[in-house]
BALOBA-1460 file (C-alpha; in Angstrom, 3 decimals):
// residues 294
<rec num="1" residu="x" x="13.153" y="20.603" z="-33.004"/>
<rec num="2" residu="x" x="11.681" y="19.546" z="-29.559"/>
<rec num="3" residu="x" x="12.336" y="23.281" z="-27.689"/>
<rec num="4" residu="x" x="10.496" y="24.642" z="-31.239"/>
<rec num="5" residu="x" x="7.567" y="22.283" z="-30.280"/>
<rec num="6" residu="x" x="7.716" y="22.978" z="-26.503"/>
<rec num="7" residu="x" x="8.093" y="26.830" z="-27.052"/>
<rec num="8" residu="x" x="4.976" y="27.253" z="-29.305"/>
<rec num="9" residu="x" x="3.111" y="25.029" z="-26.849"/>
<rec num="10" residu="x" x="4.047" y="26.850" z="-23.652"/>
<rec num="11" residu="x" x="3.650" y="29.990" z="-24.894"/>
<rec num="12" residu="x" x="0.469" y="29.266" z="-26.514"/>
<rec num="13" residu="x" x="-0.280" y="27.695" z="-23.132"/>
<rec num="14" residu="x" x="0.413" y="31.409" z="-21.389"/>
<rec num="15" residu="x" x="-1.467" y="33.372" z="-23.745"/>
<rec num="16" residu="x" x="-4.489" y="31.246" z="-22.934"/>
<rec num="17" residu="x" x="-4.174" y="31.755" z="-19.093"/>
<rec num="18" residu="x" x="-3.675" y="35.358" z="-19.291"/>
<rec num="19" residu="x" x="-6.840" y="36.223" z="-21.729"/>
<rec num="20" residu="x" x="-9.059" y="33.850" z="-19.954"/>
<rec num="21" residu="x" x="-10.637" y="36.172" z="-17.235"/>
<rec num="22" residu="x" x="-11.064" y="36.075" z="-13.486"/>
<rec num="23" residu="x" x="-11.072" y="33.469" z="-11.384"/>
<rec num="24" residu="x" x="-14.289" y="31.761" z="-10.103"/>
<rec num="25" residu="x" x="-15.419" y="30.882" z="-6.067"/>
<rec num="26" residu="x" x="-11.851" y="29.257" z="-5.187"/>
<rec num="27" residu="x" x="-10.551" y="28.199" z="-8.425"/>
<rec num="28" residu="x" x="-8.624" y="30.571" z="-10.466"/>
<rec num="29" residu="x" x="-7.792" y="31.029" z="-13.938"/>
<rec num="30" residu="x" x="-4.243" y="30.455" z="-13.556"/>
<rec num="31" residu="x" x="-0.793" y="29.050" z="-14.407"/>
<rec num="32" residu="x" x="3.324" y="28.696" z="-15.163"/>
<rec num="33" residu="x" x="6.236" y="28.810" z="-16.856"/>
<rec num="34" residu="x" x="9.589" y="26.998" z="-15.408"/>
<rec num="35" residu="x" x="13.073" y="26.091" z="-17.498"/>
<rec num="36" residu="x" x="15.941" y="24.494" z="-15.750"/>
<rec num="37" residu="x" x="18.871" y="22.321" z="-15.933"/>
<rec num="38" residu="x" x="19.544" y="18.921" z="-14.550"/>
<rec num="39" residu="x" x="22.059" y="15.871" z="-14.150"/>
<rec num="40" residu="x" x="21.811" y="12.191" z="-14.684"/>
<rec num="41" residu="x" x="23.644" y="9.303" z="-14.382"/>
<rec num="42" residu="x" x="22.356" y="5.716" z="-14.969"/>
<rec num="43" residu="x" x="24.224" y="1.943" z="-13.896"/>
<rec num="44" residu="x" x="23.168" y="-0.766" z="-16.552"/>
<rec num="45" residu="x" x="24.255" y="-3.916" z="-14.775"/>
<rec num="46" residu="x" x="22.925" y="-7.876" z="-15.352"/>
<rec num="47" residu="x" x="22.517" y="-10.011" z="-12.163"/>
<rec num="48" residu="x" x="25.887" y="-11.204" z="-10.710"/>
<rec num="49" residu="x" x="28.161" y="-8.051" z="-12.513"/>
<rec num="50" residu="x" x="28.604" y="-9.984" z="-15.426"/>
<rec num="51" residu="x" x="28.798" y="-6.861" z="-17.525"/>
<rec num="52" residu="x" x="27.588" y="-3.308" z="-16.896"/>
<rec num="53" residu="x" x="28.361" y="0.202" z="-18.403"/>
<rec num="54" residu="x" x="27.325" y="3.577" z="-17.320"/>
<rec num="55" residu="x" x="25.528" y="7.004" z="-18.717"/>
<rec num="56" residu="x" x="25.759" y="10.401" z="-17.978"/>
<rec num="57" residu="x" x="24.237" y="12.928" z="-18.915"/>
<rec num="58" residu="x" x="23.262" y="16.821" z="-18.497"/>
<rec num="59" residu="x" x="19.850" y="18.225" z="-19.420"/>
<rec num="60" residu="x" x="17.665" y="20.958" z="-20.677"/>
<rec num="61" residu="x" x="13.858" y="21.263" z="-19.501"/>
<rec num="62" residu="x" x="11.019" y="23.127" z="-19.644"/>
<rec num="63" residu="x" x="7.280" y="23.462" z="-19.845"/>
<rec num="64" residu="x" x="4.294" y="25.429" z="-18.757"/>
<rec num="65" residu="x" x="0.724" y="24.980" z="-17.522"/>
<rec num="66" residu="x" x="-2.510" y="26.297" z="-17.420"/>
<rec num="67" residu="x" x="-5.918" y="25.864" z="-15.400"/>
<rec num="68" residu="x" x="-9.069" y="26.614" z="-16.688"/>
<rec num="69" residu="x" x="-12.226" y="26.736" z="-14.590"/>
<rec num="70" residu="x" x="-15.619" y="25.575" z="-16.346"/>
<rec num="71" residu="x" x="-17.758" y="26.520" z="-13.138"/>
<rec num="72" residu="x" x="-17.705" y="26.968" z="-9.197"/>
<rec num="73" residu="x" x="-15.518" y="23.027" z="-9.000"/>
<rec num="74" residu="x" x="-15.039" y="22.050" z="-12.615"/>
<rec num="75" residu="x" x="-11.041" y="22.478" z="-13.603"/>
<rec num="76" residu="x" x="-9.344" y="21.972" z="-16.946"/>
<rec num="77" residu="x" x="-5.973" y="22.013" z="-16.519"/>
<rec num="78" residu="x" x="-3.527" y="21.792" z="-19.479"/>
<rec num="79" residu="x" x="-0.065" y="21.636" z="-20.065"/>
<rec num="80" residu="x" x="2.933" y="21.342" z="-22.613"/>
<rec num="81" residu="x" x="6.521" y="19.997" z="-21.759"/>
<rec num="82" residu="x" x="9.935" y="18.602" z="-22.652"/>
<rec num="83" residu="x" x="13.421" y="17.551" z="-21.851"/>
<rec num="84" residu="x" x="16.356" y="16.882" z="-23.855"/>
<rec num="85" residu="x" x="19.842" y="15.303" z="-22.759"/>
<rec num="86" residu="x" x="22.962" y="18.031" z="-23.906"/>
<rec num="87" residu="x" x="25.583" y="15.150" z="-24.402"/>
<rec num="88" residu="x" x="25.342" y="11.573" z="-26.595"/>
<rec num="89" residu="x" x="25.587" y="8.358" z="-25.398"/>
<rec num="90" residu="x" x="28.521" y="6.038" z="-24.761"/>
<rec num="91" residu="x" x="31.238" y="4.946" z="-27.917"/>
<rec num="92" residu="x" x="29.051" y="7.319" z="-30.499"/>
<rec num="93" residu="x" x="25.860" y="5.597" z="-29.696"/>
<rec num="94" residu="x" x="24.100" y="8.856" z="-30.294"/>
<rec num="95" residu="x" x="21.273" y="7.933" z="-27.661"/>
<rec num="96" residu="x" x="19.738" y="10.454" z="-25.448"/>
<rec num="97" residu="x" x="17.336" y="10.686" z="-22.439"/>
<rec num="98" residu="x" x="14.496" y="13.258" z="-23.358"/>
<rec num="99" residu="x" x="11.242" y="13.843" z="-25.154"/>
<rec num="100" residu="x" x="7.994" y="16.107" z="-25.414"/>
<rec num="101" residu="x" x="4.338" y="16.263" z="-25.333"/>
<rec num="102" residu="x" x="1.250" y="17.159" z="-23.497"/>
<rec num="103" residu="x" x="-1.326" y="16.526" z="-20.916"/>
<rec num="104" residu="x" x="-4.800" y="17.583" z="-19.955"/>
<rec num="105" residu="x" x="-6.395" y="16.975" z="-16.405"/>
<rec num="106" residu="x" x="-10.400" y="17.187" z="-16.161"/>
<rec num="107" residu="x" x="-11.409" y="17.294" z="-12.273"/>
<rec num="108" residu="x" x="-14.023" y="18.387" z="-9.407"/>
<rec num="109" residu="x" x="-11.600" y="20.073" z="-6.880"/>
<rec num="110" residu="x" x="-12.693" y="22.033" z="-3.625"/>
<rec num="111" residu="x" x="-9.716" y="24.060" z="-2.238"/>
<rec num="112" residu="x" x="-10.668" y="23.539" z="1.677"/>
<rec num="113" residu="x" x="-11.410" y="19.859" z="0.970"/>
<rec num="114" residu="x" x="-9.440" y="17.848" z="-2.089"/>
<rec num="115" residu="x" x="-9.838" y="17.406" z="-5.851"/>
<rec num="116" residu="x" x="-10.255" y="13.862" z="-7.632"/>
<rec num="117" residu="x" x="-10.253" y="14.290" z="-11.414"/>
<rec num="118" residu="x" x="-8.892" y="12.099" z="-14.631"/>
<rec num="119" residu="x" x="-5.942" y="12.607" z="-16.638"/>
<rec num="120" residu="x" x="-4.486" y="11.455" z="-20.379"/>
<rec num="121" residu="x" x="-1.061" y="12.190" z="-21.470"/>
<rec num="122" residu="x" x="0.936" y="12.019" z="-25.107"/>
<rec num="123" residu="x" x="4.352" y="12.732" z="-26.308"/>
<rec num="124" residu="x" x="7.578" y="11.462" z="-27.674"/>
<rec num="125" residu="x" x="10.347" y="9.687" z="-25.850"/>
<rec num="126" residu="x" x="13.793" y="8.558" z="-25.637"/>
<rec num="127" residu="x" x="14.492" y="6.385" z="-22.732"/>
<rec num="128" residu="x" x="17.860" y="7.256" z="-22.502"/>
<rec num="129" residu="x" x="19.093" y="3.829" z="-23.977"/>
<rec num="130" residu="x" x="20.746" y="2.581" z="-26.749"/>
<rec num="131" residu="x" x="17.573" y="1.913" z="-29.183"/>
<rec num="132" residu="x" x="14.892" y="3.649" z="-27.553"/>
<rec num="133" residu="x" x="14.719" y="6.611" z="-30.224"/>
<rec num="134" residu="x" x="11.785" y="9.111" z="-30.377"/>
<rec num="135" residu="x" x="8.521" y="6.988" z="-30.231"/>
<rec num="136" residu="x" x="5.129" y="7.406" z="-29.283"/>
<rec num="137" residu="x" x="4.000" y="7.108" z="-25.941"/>
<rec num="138" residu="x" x="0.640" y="7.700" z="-23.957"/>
<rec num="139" residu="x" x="-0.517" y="7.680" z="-20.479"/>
<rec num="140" residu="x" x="-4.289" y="8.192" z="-19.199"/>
<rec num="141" residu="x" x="-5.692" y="7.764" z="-15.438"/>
<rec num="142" residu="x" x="-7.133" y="8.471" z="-11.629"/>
<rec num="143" residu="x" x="-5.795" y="11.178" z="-9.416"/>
<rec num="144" residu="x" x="-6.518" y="13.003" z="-6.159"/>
<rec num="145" residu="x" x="-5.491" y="14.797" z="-3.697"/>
<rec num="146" residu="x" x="-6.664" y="15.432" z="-0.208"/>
<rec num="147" residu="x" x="-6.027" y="18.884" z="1.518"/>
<rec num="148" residu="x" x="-4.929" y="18.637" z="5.579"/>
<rec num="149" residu="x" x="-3.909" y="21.919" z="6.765"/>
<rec num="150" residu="x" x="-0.087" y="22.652" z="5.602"/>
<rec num="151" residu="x" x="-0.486" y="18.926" z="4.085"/>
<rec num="152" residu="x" x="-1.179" y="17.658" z="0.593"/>
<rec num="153" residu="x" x="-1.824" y="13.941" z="-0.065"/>
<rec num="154" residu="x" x="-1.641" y="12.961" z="-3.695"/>
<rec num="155" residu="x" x="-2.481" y="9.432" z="-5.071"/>
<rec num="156" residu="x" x="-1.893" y="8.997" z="-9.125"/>
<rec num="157" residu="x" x="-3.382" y="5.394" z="-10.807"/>
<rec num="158" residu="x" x="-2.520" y="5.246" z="-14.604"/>
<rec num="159" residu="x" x="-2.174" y="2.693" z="-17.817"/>
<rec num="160" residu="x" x="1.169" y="3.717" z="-19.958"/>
<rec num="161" residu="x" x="1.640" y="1.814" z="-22.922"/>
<rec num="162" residu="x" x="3.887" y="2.786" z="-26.199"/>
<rec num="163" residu="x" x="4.546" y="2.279" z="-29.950"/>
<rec num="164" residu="x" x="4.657" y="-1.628" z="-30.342"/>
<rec num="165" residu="x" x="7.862" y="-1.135" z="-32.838"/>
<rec num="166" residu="x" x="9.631" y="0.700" z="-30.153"/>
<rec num="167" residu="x" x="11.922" y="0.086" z="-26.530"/>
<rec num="168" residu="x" x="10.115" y="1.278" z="-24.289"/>
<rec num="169" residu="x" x="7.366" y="-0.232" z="-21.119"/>
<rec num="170" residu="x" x="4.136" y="-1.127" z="-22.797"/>
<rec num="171" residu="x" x="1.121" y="-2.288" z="-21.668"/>
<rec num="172" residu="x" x="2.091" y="-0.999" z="-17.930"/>
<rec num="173" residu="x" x="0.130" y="-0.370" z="-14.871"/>
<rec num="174" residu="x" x="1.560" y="2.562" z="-12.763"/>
<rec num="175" residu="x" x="0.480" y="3.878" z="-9.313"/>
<rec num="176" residu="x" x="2.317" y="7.153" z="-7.496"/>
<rec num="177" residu="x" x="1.998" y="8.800" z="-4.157"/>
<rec num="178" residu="x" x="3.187" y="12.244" z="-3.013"/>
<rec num="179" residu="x" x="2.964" y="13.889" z="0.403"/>
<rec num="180" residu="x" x="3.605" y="17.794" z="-0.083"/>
<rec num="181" residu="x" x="4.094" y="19.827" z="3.057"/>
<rec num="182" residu="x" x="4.071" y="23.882" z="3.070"/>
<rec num="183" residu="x" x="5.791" y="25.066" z="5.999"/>
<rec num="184" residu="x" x="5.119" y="28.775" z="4.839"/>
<rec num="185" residu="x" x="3.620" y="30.612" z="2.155"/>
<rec num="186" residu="x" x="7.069" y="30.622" z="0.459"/>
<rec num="187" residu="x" x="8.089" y="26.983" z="0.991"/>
<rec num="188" residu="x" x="6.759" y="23.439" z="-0.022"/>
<rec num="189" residu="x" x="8.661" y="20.267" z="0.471"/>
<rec num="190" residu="x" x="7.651" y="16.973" z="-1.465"/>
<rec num="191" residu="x" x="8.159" y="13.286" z="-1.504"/>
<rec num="192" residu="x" x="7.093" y="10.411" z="-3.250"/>
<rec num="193" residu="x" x="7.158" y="6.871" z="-4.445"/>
<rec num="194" residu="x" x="5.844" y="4.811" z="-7.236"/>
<rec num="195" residu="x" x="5.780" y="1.944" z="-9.319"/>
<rec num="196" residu="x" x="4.908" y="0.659" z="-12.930"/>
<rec num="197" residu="x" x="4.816" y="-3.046" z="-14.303"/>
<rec num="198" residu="x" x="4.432" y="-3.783" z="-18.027"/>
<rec num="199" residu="x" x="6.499" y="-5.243" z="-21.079"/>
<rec num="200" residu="x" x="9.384" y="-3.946" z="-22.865"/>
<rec num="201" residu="x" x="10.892" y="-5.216" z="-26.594"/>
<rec num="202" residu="x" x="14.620" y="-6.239" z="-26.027"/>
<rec num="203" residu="x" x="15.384" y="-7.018" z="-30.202"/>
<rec num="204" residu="x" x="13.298" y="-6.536" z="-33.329"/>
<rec num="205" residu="x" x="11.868" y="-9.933" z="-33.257"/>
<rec num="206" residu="x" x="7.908" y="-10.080" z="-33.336"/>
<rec num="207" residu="x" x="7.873" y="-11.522" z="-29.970"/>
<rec num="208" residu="x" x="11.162" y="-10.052" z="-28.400"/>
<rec num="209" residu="x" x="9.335" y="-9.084" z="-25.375"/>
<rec num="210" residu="x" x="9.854" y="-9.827" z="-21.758"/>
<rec num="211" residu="x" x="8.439" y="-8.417" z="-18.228"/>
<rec num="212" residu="x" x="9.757" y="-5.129" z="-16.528"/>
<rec num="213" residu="x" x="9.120" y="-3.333" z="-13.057"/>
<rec num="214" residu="x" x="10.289" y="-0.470" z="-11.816"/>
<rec num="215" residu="x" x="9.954" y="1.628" z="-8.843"/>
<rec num="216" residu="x" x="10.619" y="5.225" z="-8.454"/>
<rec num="217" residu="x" x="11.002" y="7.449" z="-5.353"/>
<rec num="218" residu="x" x="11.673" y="11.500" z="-6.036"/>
<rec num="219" residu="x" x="12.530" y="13.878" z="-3.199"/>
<rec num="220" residu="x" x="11.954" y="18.540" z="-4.391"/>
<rec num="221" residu="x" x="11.807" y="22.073" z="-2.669"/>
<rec num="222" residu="x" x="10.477" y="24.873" z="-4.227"/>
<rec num="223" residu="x" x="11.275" y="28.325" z="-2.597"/>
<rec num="224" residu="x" x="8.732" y="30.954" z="-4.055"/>
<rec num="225" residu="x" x="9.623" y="34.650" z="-4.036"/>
<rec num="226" residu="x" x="9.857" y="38.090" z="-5.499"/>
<rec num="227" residu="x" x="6.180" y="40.436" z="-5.669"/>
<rec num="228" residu="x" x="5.688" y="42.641" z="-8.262"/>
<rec num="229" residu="x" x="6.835" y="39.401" z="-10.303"/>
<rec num="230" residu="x" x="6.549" y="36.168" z="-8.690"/>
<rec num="231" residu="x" x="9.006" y="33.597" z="-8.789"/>
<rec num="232" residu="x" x="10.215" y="30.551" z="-7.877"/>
<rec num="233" residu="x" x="13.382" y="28.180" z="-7.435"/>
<rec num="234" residu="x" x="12.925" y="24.031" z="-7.263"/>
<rec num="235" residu="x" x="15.509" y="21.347" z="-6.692"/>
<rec num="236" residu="x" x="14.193" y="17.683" z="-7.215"/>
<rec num="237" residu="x" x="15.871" y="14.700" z="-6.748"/>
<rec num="238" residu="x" x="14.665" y="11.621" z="-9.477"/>
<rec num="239" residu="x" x="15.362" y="7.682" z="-8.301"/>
<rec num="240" residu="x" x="14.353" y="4.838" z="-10.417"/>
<rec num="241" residu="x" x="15.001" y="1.303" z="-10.171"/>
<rec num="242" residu="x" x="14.355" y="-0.904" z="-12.843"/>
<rec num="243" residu="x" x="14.365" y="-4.331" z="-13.353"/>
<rec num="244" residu="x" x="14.199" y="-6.065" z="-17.184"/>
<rec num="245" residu="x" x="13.241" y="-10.002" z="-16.768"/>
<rec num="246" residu="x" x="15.862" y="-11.329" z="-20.014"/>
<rec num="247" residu="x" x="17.249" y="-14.484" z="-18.620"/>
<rec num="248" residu="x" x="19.614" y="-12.876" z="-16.507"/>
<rec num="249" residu="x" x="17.574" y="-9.991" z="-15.287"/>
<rec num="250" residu="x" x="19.357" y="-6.497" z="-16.089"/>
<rec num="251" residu="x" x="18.799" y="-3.479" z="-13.594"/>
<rec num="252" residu="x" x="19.141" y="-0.143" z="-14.529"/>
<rec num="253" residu="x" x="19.629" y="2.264" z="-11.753"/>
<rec num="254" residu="x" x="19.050" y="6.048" z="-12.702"/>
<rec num="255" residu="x" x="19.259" y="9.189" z="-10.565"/>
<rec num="256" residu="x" x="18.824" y="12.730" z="-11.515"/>
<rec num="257" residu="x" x="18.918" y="16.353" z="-10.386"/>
<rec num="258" residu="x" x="16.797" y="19.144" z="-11.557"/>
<rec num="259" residu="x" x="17.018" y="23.154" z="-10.552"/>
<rec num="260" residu="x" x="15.502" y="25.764" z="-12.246"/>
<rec num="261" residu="x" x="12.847" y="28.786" z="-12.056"/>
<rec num="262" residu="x" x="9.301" y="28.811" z="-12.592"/>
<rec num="263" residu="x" x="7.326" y="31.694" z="-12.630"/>
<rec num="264" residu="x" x="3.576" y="31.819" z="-11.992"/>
<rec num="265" residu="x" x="1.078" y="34.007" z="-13.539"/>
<rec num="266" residu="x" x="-2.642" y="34.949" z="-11.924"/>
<rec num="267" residu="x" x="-3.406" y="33.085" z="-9.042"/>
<rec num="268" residu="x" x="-2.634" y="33.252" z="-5.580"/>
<rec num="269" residu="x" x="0.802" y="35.941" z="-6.261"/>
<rec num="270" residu="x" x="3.484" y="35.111" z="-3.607"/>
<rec num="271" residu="x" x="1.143" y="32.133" z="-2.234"/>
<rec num="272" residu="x" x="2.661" y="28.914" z="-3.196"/>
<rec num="273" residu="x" x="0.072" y="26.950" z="-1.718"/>
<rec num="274" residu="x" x="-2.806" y="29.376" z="-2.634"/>
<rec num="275" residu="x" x="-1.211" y="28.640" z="-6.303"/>
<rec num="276" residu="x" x="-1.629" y="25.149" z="-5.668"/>
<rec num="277" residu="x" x="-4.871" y="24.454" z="-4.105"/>
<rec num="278" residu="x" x="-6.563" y="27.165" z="-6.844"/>
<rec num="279" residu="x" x="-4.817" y="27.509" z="-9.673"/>
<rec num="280" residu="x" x="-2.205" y="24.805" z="-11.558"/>
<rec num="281" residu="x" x="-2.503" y="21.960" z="-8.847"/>
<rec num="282" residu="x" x="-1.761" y="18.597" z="-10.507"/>
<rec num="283" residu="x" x="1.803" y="17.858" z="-12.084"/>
<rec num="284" residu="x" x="2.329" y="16.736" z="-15.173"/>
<rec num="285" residu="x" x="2.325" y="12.928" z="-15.208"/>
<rec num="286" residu="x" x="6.198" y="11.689" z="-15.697"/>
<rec num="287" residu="x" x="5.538" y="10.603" z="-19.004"/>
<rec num="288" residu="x" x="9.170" y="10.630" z="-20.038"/>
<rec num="289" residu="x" x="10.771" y="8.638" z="-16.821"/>
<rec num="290" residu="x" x="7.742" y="6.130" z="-17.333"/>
<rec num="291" residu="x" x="8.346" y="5.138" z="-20.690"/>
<rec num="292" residu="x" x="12.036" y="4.059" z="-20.009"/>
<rec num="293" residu="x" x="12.363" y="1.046" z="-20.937"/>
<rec num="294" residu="x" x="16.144" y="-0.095" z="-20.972"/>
């Protein structure tokens, strides 16, 4: 039922950026498709070792993404994603680590300079625990980046908060930096760290709720090829550490590895940074890694 959702979104997403028109004074009416597979494992361990047990997991994702210019600097970007884990959860649990939804970015964005702009996201997510199953969560916010030659410098500020019934961080504070490099027209390398404070619910109680912090680091390279059609391969590395303030404090320590394809449509062709600085620039904000809760 999520892929359904996804795949009406993304492709209404494409239909949009290739009936739109031509591009206008640096910004383009552009945008892309990717689907890949991934791995993920995930420690759940209290302070001291008292107890602990593991998850892993493979995955499915996808999504695609448009931008839309209004004038000579205005952007609208949109775009429409998901995930889903291919294997249950510990003892029958029947958890997962996935979700869906979608964004929209609204910014002022010169290609030889920077772009600074707002962003709100919405979906559904499973943290990837035992009780966080398919609830609401929403993310809104500041971002930027600043162009420096071959460099990108991207700075994200955001408020993520989630359905009050459900598991995952609420009423969180998030910031993220990225530093992008593009040794070639081919080839961009990324990094970046972040980190989100908030609440999570531990039990059904009305006031089962206790502090939570996490930090996240993420590590990608995206090879971009082919000419009559363009295309792309990524790798990305996901790290997150987070900590859940219950009396003893439990840590959950995930990793994850994505590759897949994504193939761009209008825009800058065989250009990866071209495609970057003028067409589909921002990323979609990490909606479903945010909202994980425990």
């Amino acid at each position: 039922m999520q892929f359904k959702t996804l795949a009406l979104a993304t492709t209404s997403l494409v239909a949009l950026g290739l009936t739109a028109g031509g591009a206008s004074a640096g910004n383009m009416y552009a945008g892309k498709v990717n689907l890949g597979l991934g791995y993920a494992w995930e420690d759940y361990h209290s302070d001291g070792g008292e107890s602990s047990f593991d998850l892993e997991y493979s995955v499915v994702h996808g999504g695609g993404s448009v931008n839309i210019p209004y004038n000579e600097w205005v952007n609208l970007q949109l775009d429409a994603w998901g995930s889903a884990s291919l294997d249950n959860g510990p003892s029958g649990s029947g958890s997962f680590f996935g979700g869906f939804g979608a964004d929209a970015h609204v910014f002022w964005r010169d290609p030889e300079v920077g772009a600074i702009g707002v962003f709100a996201a919405l979906g559904r997510v499973n943290g990837g625990s035992f009780s966080s199953s398919n609830y609401a969560a929403w993310e809104a916010g500041l971002e930027g980046e600043y162009y420096c030659g071959n460099w990108t410098l991207r700075a994200q500020l955001g408020y993520l908060d989630s359905d009050g019934d459900g598991y995952l961080l609420q009423e969180a504070g998030l910031i993220n930096a990225t530093v992008l490099y593009y040794p070639s027209k081919h080839l961009k390398l990324s990094a970046g760290i972040g980190y989100a404070d908030g609440t999570v619910r531990t039990s059904s109680g009305p006031s089962s709720f206790v502090n939570s912090d996490q930090w996240n680091w993420t590590v990608g390279v995206e090879y971009l090829f082919g000419k009559s059609i363009p295309a792309s391969v990524y790798l990305n590395y996901h790290g997150r550490d987070i900590n859940d303030h219950m009396g003893p404090t439990w840590n959950i320590d995930r990793n994850a590895v994505d590759v897949g394809v994504r193939f761009p449509f209008g825009g800058g062709g065989e250009d990866i940074k071209l495609n970057d600085r003028e067409g589909v620039g921002f990323e979609s904000p990490k909606l479903i890694e945010h909202g994980q809760g425990y």
